[in-house]
C-alpha positions as CSV (number, residue, x, y, z in Angstrom):
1,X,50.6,118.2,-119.9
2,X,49.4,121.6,-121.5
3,X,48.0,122.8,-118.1
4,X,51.7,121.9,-116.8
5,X,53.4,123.8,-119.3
6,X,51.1,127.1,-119.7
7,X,52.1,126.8,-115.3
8,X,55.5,127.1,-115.6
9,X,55.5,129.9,-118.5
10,X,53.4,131.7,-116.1
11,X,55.6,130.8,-112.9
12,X,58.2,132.1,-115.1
13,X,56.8,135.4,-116.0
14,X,55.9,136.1,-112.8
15,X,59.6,135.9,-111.1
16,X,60.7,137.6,-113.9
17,X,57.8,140.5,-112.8
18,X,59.1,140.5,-109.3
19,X,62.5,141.1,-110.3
20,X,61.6,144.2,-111.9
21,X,60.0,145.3,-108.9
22,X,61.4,148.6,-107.3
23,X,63.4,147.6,-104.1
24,X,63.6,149.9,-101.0
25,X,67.1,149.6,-99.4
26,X,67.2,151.5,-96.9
27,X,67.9,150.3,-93.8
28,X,65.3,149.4,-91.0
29,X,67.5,151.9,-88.2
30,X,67.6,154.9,-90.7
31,X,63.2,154.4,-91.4
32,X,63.0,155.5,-87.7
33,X,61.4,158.8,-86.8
34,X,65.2,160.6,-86.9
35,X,65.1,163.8,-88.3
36,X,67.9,163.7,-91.3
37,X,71.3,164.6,-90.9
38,X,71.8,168.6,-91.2
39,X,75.6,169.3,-92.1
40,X,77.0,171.8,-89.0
41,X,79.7,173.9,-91.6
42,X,78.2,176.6,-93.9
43,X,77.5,176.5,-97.5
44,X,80.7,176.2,-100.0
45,X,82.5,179.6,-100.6
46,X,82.0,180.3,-104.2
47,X,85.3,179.9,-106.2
48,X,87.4,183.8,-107.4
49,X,89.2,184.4,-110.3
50,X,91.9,186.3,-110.6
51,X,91.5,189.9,-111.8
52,X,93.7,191.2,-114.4
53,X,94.2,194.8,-115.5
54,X,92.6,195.5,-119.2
55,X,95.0,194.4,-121.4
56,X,96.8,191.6,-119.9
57,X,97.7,189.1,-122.7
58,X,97.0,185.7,-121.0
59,X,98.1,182.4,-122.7
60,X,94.9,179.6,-123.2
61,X,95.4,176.6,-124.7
62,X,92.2,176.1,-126.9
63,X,90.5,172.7,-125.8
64,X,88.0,170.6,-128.1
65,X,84.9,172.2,-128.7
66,X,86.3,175.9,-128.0
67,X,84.8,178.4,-131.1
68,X,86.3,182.1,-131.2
69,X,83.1,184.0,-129.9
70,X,82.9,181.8,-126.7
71,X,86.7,182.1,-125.9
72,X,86.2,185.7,-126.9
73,X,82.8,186.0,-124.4
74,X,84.9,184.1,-121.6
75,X,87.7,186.1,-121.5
76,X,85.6,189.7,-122.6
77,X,87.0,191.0,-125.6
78,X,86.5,190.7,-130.0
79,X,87.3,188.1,-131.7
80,X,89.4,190.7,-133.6
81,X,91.3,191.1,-130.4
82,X,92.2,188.0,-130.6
83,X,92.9,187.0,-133.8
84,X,95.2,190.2,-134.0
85,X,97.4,188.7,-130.5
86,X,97.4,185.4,-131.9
């Protein structure tokens, strides 16, 4: 009865094992010797801002998490600057 028992703990244990196993999913036709995929278009054009003359007041909306020196370092001017326009 014990032998029975100490059985199906370790019976248990080991599917429990196997499930943790790592799985490889990919798929048998994509394991064949093709070379991977190589996108035809060229890389991503990197995003432009808009260039303002010195000066320009611009209106932000602060967001959570926004301090003064960051919002200051983003748009390049003092804190001063703008506290004074605010």
């Amino acid at each position: 009865m014990i032998h029975r028992r100490a059985l199906c703990i370790l019976a248990t244990l080991g599917f429990l094992l196997a499930a943790c196993l790592p799985v490889d999913e990919t798929p048998a036709a994509a394991t064949a010797t093709s070379p991977p995929a190589i996108p035809t278009q060229g890389p991503t054009p990197l995003p432009t801002r808009t260039s303002f003359p010195p000066g320009t007041l611009l209106d932000y909306q602060a967001q959570n998490g926004d301090t003064l020196p960051a919002i200051a370092a983003h748009f390049n001017t003092t804190e001063a600057a703008i506290r004074s326009a605010n």
